[in-house]
C-alpha positions as CSV (number, residue, x, y, z in Angstrom):
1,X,-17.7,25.6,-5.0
2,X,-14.2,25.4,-6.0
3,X,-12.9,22.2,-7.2
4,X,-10.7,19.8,-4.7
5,X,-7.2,19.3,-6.0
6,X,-6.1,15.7,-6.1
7,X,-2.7,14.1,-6.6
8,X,-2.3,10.8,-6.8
9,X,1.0,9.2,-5.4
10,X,2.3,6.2,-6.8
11,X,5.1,4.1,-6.9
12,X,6.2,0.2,-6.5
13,X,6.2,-1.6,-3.1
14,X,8.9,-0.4,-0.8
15,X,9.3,3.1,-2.0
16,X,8.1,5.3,0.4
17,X,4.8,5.9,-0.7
18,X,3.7,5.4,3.3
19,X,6.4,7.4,4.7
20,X,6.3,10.4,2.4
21,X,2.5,10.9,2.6
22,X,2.7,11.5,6.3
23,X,5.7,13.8,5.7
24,X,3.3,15.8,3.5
25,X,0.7,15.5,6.4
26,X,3.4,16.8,8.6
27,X,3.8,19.7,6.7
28,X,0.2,20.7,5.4
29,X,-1.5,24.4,6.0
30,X,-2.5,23.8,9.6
31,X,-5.6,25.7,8.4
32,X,-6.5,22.6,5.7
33,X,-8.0,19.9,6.2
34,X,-6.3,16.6,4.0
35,X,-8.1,13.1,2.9
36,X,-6.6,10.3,1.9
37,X,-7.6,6.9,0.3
38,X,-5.0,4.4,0.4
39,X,-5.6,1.3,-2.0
40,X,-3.6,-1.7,-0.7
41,X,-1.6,-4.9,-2.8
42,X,-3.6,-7.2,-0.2
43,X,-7.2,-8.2,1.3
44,X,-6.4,-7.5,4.9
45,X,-5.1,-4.0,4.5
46,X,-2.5,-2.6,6.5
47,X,-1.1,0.8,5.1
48,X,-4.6,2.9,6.5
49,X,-4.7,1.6,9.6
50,X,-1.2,2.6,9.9
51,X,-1.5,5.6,8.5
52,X,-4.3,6.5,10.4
53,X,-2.6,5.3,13.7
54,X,0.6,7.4,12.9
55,X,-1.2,10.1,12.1
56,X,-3.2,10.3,15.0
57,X,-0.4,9.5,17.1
58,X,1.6,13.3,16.3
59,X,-2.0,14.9,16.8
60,X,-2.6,15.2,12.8
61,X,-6.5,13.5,13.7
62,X,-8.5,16.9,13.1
63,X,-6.9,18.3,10.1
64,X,-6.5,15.0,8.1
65,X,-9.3,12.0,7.3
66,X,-8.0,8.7,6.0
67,X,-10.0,6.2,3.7
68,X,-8.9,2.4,2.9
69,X,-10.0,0.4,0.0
70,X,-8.1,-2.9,0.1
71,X,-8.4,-6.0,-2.1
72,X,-5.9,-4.8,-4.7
73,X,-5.6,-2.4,-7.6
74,X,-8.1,0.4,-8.5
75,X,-9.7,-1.1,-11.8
76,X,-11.7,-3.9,-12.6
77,X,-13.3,-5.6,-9.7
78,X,-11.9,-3.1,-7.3
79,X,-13.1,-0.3,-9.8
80,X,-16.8,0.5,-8.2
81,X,-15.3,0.6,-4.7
82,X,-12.8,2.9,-4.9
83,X,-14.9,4.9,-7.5
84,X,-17.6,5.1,-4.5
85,X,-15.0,5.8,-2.0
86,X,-13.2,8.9,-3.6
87,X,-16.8,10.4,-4.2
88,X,-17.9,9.4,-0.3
89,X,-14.8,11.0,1.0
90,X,-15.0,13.8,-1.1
91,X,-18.7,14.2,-0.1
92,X,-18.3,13.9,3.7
93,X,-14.8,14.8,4.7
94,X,-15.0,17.6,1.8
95,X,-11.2,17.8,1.9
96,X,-8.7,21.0,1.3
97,X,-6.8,18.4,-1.0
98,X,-7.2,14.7,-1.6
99,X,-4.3,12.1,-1.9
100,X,-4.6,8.8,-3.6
101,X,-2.1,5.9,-2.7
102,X,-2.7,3.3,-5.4
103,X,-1.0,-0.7,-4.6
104,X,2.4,-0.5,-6.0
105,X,1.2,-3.5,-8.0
106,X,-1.1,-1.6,-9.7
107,X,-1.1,0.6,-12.9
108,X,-1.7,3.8,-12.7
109,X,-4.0,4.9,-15.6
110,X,-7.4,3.1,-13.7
111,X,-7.1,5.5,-10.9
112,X,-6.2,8.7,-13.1
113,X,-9.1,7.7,-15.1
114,X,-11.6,7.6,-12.4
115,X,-10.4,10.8,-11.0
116,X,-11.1,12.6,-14.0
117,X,-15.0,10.9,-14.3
118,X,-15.8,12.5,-11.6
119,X,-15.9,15.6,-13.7
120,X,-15.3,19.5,-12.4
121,X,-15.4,18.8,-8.5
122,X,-12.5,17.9,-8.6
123,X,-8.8,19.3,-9.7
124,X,-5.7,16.5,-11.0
125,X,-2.9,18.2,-9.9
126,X,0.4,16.5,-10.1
127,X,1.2,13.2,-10.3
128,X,4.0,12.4,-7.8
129,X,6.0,9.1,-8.5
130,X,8.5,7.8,-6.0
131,X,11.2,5.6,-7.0
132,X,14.0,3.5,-5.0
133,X,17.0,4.5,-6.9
134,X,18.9,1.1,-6.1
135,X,16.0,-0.7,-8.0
136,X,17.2,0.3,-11.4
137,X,19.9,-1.8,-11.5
138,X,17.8,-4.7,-12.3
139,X,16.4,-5.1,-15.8
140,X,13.8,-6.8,-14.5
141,X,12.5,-4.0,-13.1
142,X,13.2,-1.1,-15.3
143,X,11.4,-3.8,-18.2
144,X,7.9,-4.4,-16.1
145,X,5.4,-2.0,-17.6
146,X,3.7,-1.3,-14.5
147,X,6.9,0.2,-13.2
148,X,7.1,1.7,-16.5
149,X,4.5,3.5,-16.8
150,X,4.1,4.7,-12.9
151,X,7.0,6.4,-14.7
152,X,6.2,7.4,-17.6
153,X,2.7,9.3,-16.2
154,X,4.8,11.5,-13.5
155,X,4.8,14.8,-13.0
156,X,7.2,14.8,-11.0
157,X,9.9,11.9,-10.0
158,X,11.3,11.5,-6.6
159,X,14.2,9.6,-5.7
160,X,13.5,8.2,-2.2
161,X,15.8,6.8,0.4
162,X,18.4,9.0,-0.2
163,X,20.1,8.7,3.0
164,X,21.5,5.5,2.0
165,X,22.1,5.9,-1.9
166,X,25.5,6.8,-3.1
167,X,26.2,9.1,-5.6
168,X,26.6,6.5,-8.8
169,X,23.1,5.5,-7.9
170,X,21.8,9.3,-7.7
171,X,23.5,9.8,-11.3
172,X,22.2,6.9,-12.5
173,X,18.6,7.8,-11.3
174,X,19.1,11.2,-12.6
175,X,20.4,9.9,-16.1
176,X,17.0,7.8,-16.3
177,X,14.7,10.7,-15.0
178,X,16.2,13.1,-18.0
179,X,15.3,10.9,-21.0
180,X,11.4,10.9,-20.5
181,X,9.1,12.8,-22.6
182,X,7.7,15.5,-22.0
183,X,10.4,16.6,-19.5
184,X,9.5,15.9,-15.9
185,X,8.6,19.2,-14.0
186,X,10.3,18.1,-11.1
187,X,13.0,15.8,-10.6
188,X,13.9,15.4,-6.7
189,X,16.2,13.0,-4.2
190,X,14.6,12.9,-0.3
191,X,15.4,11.3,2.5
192,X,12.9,9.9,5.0
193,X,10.0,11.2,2.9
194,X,11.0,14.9,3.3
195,X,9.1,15.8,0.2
196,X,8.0,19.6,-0.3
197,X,4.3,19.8,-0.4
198,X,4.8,22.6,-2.8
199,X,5.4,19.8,-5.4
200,X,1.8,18.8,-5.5
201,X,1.1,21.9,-7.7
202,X,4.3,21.4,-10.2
203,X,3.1,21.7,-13.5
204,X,1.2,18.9,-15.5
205,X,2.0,18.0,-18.6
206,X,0.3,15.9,-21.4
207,X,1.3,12.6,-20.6
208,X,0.1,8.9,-22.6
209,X,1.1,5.6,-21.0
210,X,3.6,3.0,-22.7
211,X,0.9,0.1,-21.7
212,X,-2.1,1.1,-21.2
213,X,-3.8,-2.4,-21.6
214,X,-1.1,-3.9,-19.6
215,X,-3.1,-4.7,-16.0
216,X,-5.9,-5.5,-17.6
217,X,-4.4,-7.9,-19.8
218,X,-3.3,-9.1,-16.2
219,X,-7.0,-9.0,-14.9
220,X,-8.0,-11.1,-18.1
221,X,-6.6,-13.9,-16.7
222,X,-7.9,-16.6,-14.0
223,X,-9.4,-14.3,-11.1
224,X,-9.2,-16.4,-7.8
225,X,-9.3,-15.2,-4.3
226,X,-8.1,-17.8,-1.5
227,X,-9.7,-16.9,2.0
228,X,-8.8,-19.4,5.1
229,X,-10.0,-19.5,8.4
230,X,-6.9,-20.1,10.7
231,X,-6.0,-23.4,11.2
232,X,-3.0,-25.5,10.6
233,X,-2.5,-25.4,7.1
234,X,-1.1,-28.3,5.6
235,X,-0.7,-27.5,2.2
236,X,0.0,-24.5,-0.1
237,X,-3.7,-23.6,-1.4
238,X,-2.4,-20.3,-2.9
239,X,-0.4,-21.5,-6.3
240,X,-3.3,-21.9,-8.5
241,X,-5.1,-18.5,-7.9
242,X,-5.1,-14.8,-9.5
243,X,-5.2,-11.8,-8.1
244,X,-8.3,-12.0,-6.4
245,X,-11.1,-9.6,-5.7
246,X,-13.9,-12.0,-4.2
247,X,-13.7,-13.1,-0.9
248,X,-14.8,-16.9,-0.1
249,X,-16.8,-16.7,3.3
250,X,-16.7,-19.8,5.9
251,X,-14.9,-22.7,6.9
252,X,-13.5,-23.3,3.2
253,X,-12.4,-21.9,0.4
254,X,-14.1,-19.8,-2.2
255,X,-14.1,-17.3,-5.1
256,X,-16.5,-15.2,-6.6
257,X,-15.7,-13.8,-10.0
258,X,-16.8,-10.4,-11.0
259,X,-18.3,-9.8,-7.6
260,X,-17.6,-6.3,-6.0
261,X,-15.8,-7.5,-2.7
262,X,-17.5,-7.0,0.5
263,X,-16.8,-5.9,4.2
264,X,-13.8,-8.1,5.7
265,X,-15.4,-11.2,8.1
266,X,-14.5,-11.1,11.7
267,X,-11.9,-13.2,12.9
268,X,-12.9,-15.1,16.5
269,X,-10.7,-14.7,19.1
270,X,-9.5,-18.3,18.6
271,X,-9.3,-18.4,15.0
272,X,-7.8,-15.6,12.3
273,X,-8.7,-15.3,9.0
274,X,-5.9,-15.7,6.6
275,X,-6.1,-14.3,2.8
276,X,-4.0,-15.3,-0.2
277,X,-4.1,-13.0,-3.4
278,X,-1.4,-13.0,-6.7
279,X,-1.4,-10.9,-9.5
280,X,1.6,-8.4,-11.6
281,X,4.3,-11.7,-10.3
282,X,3.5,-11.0,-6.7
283,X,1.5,-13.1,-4.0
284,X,0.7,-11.2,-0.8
285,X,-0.8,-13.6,2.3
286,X,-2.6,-11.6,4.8
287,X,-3.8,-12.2,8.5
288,X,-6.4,-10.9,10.8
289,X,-6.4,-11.0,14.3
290,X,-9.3,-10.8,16.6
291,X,-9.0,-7.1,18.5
292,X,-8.9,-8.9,21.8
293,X,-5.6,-10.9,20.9
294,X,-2.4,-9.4,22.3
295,X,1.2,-10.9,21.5
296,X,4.5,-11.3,22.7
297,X,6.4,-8.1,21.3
298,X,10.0,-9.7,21.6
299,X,8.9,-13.0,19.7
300,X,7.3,-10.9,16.8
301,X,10.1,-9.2,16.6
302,X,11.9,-11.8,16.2
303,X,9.5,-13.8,13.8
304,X,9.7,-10.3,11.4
305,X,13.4,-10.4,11.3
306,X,13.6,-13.9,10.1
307,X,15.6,-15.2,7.4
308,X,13.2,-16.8,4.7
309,X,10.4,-14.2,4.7
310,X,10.0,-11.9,2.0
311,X,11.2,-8.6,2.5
312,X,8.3,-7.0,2.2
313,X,6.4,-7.4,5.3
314,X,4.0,-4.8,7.7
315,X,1.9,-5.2,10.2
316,X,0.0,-3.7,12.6
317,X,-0.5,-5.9,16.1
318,X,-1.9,-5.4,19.6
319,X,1.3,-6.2,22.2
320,X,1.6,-6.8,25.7
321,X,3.4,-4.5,27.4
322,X,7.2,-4.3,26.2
323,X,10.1,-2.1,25.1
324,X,8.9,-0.3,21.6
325,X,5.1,-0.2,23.0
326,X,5.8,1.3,27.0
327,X,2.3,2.0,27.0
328,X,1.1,1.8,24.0
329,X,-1.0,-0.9,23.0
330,X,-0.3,-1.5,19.8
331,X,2.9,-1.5,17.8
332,X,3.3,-0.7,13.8
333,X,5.6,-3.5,12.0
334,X,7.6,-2.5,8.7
335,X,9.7,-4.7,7.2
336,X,12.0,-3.9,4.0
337,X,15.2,-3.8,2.3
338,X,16.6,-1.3,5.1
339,X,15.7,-3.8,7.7
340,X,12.6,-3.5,10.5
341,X,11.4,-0.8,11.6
342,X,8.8,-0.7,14.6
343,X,7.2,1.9,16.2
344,X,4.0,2.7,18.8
345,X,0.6,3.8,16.5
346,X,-2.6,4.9,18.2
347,X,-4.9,2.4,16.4
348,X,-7.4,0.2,17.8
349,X,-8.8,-2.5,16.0
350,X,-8.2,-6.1,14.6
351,X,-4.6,-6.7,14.6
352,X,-3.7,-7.4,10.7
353,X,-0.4,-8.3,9.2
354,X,0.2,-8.5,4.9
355,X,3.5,-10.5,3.5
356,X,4.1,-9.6,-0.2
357,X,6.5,-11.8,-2.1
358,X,7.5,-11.8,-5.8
359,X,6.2,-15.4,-7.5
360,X,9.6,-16.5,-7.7
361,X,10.6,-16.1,-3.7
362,X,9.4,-18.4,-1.0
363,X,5.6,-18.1,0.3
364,X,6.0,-19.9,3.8
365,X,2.6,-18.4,5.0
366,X,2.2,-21.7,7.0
367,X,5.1,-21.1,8.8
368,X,4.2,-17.5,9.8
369,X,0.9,-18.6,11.0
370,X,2.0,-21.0,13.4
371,X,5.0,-18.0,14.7
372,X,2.0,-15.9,15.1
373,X,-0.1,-17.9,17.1
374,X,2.9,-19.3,19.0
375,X,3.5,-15.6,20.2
376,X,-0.4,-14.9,21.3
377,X,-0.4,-14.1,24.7
């Protein structure tokens, strides 16, 4: 049997990793059949439910089968799970081609590591990193090695969000993309995710991370995982914790170090389960909603447009009837730099929202909690 080809598709939060992978769905051999496993920042896990929803939604549910492992990056704790996923979905989905979304958060080298264990099933084909041109005009960012080496291990670098870019922010991306080593076989600028498939098979090339021990220096540290069934909260429990793996279980709080994470709890209908995980400068809160919860569309609408959050914020929430959803019962929430963007998804499930703030922005999870429950129908 011939070998699957797999790419792996990486790049920080908010650049297009979502959008662009169901472009490339869009635009598969209608003869093939796609997987892909999605690894999220956050516990809850929102990007394969959506995915899956979307996906299903334009009549892609036949030809494409979509895998979640949330709780983080793909290393360390997380490691065995989405080891045991990739070989699960390439066992029973036995794909045309396999796509990997690792967190944003996370370094790339774990997953490009555990791709090649699993030895001569499978094919590494390129490595497709997608970049937000206007983001490297901060030092910060251009300086954090995870950024760095997402870069650095490309195949092929795509500037997304080009509708919106001008043209001294495509030069300056362009300038950047030219000094790498080896050359890059592809350097691209899409809009709405409009990238080629063809660019999955661009040449590979020999290429040896800047930081390799940099996320699991990160990992070294306290590990800490913050799990709260909803209440009101009345303190910030989340300051002292890592980026957690373990989930604590009950009325409380809890962490279990080392411990592969299990299958999410189940929310009751009159109490959600609320998780807080940090890690790489980032904190990410995440929520989950009994399926039998419906909310007000106008007032989240409203709560994901307000000032304070962090601008990184999806969701995706059962609705009463209103004017995104018609009749659709559930809406898909994505808030970033370019504003909110909603949209009907045919999912079905526990309504789950993730918030993902840098350390030094405001982590108001308390507030959001009591929004959300204020707009439960």
């Amino acid at each position: 049997m011939a070998p699957t080809p797999v790419n792996v598709v990486t790049g920080a939060l908010g650049a297009g990793k979502t959008t662009t992978i169901l472009s490339l769905l869009r635009h598969k051999p209608a003869d093939q059949r796609w997987a892909v496993l999605v690894n999220e920042a956050g516990v809850v896990g929102v990007d394969g439910a959506m995915l899956e929803g979307l996906a299903a939604g334009e009549g892609m549910k036949d030809g494409v089968v979509i895998r979640e492992v949330p709780g983080g990056c793909m290393c360390c704790v997380a490691g065995l799970p989405s080891q045991l996923a990739l070989v699960e979905l390439l066992r029973r989905a036995k794909p045309d081609r396999l796509l990997v979304e690792p967190t944003g958060l996370g370094h790339p080298a774990a997953i490009l590591d555990q791709i090649r264990a699993l030895g001569d099933t499978v094919e590494l084909r390129a490595t497709v990193t997608l970049v937000d041109p206007r983001n490297l005009s901060d030092e910060r960012f251009l300086a954090h090695e995870t950024f760095e080496d997402q870069a650095q291990l490309a195949d092929v670098l795509v500037a997304t969000h080009d509708d919106v870019n001008d043209d001294a922010t495509r030069a300056r991306f362009d300038a950047w993309a030219s000094g790498f080593f080896p050359a890059k076989s592809g350097v691209l600028h899409v809009a709405e995710g409009a990238l080629d498939p063809a660019w999955l098979d661009a040449p590979r090339a020999a290429r040896v991370a800047k930081h390799p021990e940099a996320h699991r220096h990160d990992h070294d540290r306290e590990d800490g995982h913050d799990h709260e069934v909803g209440h009101d909260h009345d303190s910030d429990h989340d300051s002292d914790h890592g980026h957690g793996h373990g989930h604590g279980h009950g009325h409380g709080h809890g962490s279990h170090e080392g411990e592969v994470p299990e299958a999410l709890p189940e929310p009751t209908r009159d109490a959600p389960l609320r998780f807080v995980s940090s890690g790489l400068g980032h904190v990410t809160c995440g929520f989950l909603f009994h399926r039998d919860v419906a909310f007000d569309e106008e007032k989240l609408v409203a709560l994901f447009r307000r000032a304070g959050l962090p601008s990184r914020v999806k969701g995706v929430l059962r609705v009463a009837s209103g004017p995104a959803s018609g009749d659709v019962p559930y809406l898909a929430f994505n808030r970033s730099r370019e504003g909110l963007h909603v949209r009907p998804v045919a999912y079905r499930g526990e309504s789950r929202i993730e918030l993902i703030a840098r350390d030094d922005e405001p982590h108001p999870w308390d507030e959001v909690e009591r929004a959300l429950r204020d707009a439960e129908r």
